[in-house]
N, C-alpha and C positions, 0 to 999 in steps of 0.2 A: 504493500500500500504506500503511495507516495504522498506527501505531505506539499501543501502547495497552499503558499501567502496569497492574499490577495488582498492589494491596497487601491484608495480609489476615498477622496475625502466626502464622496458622496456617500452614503450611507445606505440609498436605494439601491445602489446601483451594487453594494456590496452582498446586500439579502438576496438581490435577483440572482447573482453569480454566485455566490453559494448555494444556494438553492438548486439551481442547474448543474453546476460542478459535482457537487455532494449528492444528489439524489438517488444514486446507484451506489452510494456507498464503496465505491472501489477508491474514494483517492480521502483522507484526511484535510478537508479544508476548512482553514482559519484565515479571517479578516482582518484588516487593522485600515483604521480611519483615520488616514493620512501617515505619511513618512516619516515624522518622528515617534508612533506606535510601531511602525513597521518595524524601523531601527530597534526599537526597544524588543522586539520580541525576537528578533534574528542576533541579539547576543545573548537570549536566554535558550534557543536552539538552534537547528540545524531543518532547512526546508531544501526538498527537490526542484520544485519550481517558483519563483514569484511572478505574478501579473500582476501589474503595477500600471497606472493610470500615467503620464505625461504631466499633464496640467494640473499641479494640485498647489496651496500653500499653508502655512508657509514654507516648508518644506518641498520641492519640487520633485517630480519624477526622475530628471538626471541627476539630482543631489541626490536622493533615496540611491539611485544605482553605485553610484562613487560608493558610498558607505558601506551599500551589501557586498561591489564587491568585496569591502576590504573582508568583513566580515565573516562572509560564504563565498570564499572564490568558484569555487565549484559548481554552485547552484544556477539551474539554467533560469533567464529573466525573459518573459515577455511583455514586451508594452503596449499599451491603450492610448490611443491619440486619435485626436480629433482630426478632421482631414488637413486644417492648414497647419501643424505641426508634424505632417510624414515626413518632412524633411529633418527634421531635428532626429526622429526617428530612425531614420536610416542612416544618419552619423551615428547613432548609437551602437549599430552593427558591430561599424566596425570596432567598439571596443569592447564585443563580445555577446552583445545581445544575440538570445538565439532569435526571433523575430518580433515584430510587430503584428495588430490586429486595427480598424480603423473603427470610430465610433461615427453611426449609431453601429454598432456589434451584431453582427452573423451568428447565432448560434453554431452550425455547422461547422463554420470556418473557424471557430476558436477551438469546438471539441479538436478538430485535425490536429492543430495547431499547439492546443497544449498536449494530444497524444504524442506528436514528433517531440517538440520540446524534454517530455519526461525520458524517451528514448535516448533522446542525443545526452541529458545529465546519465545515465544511467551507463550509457558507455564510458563517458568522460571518468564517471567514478570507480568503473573498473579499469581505469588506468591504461590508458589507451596504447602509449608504448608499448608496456611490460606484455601484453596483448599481441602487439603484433613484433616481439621476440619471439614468440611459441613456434613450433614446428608445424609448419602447415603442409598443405597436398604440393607437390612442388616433384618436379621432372632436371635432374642436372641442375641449370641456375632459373629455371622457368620459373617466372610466378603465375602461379596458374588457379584464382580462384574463381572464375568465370567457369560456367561448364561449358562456355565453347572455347574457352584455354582448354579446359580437360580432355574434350574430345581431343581435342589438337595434340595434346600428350601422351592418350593413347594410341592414338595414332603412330605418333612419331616411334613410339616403343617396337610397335608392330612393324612397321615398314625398317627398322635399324636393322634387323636381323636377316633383311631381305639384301641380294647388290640389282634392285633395280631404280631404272632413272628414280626422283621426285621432285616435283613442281611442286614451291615454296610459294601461295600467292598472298598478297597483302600490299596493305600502303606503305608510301615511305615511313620508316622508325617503328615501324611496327615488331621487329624482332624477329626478321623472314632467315638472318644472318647466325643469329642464337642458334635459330632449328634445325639449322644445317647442322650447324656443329656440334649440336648435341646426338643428331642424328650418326654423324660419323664417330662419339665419341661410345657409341653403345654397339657400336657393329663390330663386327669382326676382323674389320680396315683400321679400328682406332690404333695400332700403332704401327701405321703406313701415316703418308702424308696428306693432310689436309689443304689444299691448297686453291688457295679463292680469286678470281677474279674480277673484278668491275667492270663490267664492259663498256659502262655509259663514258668512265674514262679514259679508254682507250679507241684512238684515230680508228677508222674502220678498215682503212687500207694495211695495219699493226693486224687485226685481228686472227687472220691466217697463219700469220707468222707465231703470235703467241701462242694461240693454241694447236698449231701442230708441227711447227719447227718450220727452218726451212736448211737447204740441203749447200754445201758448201760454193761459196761464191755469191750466193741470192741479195744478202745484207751486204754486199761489196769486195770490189776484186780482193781477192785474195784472204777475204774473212772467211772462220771454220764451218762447218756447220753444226747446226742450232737446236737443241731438243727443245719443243714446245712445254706446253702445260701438261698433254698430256702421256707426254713421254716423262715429265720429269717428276711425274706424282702417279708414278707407273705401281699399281698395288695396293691403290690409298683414292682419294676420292679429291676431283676438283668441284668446288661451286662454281659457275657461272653467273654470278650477280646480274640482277638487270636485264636477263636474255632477251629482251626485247628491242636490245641495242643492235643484237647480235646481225653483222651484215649478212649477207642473203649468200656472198661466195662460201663464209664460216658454215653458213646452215647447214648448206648442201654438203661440206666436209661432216660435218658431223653425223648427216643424215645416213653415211659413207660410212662412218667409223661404227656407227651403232648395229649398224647389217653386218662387218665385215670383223669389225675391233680390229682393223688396221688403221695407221696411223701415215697420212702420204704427206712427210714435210712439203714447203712451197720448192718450187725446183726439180722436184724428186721423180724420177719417170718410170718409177719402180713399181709394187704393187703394195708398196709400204711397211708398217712395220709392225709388231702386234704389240698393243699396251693396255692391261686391265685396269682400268678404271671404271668408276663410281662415278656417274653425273648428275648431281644437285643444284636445280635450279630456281632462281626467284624469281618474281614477276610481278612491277607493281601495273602493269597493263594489261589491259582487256585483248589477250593474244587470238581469241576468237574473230574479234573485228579484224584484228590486223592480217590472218591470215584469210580472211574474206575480202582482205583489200590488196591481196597478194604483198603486205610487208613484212608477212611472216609465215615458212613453210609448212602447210597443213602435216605434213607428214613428219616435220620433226615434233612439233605441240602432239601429233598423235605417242607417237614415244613417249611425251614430257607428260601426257595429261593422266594415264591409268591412276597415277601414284598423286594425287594431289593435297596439299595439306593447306585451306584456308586461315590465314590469320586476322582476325575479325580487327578493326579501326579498334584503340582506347574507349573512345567516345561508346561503341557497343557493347563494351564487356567495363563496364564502372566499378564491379567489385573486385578488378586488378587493380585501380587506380591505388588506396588508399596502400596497399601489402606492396606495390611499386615502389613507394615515395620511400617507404621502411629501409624496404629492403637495397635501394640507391645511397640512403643515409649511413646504412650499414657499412654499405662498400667504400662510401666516402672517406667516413671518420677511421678504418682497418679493423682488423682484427684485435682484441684484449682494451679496444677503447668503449667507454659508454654509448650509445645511442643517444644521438641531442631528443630531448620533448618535442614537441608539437604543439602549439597553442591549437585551440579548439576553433579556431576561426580559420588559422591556417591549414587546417585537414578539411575544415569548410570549403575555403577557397580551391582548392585540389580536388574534393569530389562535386563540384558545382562545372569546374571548368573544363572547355571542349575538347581540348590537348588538340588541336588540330597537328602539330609534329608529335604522335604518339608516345610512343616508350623513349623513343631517341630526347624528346621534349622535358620529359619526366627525368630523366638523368643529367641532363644539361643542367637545369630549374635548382635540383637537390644540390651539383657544384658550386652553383651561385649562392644557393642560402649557407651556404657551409661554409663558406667564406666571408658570411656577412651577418652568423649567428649573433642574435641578441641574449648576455647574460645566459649562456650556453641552449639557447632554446632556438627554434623553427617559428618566425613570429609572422604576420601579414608583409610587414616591413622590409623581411628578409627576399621575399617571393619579389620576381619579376611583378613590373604594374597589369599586365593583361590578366594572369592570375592573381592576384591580390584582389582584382575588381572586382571577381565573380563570387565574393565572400560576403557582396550584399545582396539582397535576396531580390530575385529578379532579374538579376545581374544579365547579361546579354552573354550568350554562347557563341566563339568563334563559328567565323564561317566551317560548315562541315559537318558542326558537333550538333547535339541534340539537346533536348531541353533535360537537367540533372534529374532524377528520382527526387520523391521527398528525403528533406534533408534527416541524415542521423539513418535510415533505415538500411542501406548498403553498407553502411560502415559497421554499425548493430550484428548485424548477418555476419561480418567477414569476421569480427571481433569474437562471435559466438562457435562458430566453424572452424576457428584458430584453435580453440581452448576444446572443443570435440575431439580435433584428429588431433592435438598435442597429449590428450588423455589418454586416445589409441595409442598411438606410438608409446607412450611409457607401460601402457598393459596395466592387467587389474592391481 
């Protein structure tokens, strides 16, 4: 049962809301008529939530907040304001209000409202860090609490054991480069070579040449010749990054190597050379279109496509976001150091906003705040302004991204799901 202040120097307006609040008996609600009651009764105990009116005196609604929080840092606050005070409102945010409600008052929308509220104290109080140190469902360095991460981990488990192609698809920073390599580091190839290349950054006229050598004289008079990619990662697995860069001469080699697993450097008038290889590829284009537009060979995508492992955008899978940030922070600060805190507003801002640059985005962001920790904590302050913005409620999502879950409930989930499989894992 959770205990929940309610101030408001109106007196009506306090019977009404208790009345409504309390009637079901599931929450402990007590009143106080005006801010200096309020005060008085928040250092005789401890409350899960206060709703608290704006406009009161003499005592004011932001002076009441200054004092609880000093009081009840912990406890979640929502405020009542009348419609020309949402602005004051919404500076309140950011010093940690978990939302606003606007007068005359929505039944509905306040029930919601203090439901999310009592969740997001409730997580805060089980100690949000210590939470997401626990041992979670996790594949190699995958954070995988979304169950279209998980399919994606089963996947990847099953196809490791296999040597055939797999097509990696996803956006950019999505973590298409991760899967590869956890994929070669589970197979029977992990200790051959793994060896990647970018295609988008390499010249197209290079492409022949890197991946299949070329034969002496070709790179100029009198130079040796050359083992490509994949002669030089002969037993071990090359990624091809980006295959959609890949020029249309490479395809058709490829398409060659894959019938034949011979390997014809550029030059070479031979019938080539033979080299087992592994080919894992990414893809953040719609290779369908392209081979309908003849810029990509139907028949090497048909090779590429049996084995496919989708990795869904950030923005689709949000209960990664939060076990993301953790787990970036972790890697940041090394191994045997503490894990910095997280204000509540800054895991706000983190599960509200779009990541439009994905997981690449999310590791970037964690370098920056670690560098610019507040009194060893993860503050609003710390975070880039695009994300910092999205910590007030309404906040506008990058292009791409989607509108956030109510607040507290993805993070609730991941926080409860941590402390499930961390129980498994230790056993009865």
């Amino acid at each position: 049962m959770a205990r929940i202040l309610i101030v408001d120097d109106d007196q009506f307006i306090l019977k009404l809301l208790q009345g409504l609040i309390g009637r079901d008996k599931t929450h402990e609600v007590v009143t106080a008529q005006g801010g200096e009651k309020a005060v008085e009764l928040l250092r005789q105990s401890a409350f899960d939530l206060m709703i608290s009116d704006i406009q009161m005196a003499p005592m004011s609604g932001m002076q009441l907040l200054k004092e609880a929080r000093r009081l009840c840092p912990d406890m979640a606050v929502v405020l009542m304001t009348a419609y020309g005070s949402v602005a004051t409102a919404v500076e309140a945010l950011k010093d940690g209000v978990f939302d606003y409600v606007t007068k005359p008052l929505k039944i509905d929308e306040l029930a919601i409202t203090i439901e999310r509220a009592l969740r997001f104290h409730e997580t805060m109080a089980e100690n949000v860090t210590l939470r997401a140190k626990l041992a979670r469902y996790s594949f190699q360095n995958i954070v995988a609490e979304s169950e279209s991460m998980r399919r994606a981990c089963a996947l990847v488990e099953r196809v490791a054991a296999t040597d055939n192609p797999v097509l990696i698809r996803g956006e950019h920073g999505t973590g298409k480069g991760l899967i590869a390599q956890t994929i070669h580091a589970y197979s029977k190839r992990k200790d051959k070579r793994f060896l990647p290349l970018n295609l988008n950054r390499l010249p197209a006229i290079q492409m022949v040449t890197e991946l299949f050598g070329a034969a002496k004289g070709v790179l100029g008079e009198g130079m040796p010749a050359r083992d490509g990619a994949l002669r030089q990662a002969n037993g071990g697995v090359v990624m091809l990054d980006e295959i959609e860069h890949l020029s249309l001469p490479a395809q058709a080699r490829l398409v060659h190597y894959f019938n034949t697993r011979l390997v014809i450097p550029e030059g070479m008038e031979t019938e080539g050379m033979p080299a087992d290889v592994r080919i894992i590829a990414t893809s953040a284009a719609d290779l369908e279109a392209m081979a309908a537009e003849n810029r990509f060979r139907r028949d090497l995508l048909q090779r590429l496509a049996p084995i496919t492992i989708p990795i869904p955008p950030l923005r689709e899978r949000r209960e990664d976001i939060l076990p993301l940030v953790v787990d970036f922070l972790r890697q940041a600060v090394g191994p045997g150091h503490e894990v910095p805190d997280i204000d509540p507003e800054a895991l706000r801002a983190c599960q509200n906003y779009g990541w439009p640059g994905n997981v690449t985005e999310v590791e970037e962001m964690i370098a920056q705040a670690c560098n610019a920790l507040e009194n060893g904590r993860v503050t609003l302050n710390t975070l880039p302004a695009a994300v910092a913005a999205a910590a007030v409620a309404g906040a506008a999502v990058p292009a791409g991204g989607q509108a956030p879950p109510p607040r507290g409930t993805a993070l609730k989930a991941f926080l409860l799901d941590s402390l499930k499989q961390s129980r498994k894992n230790q056993g009865p």
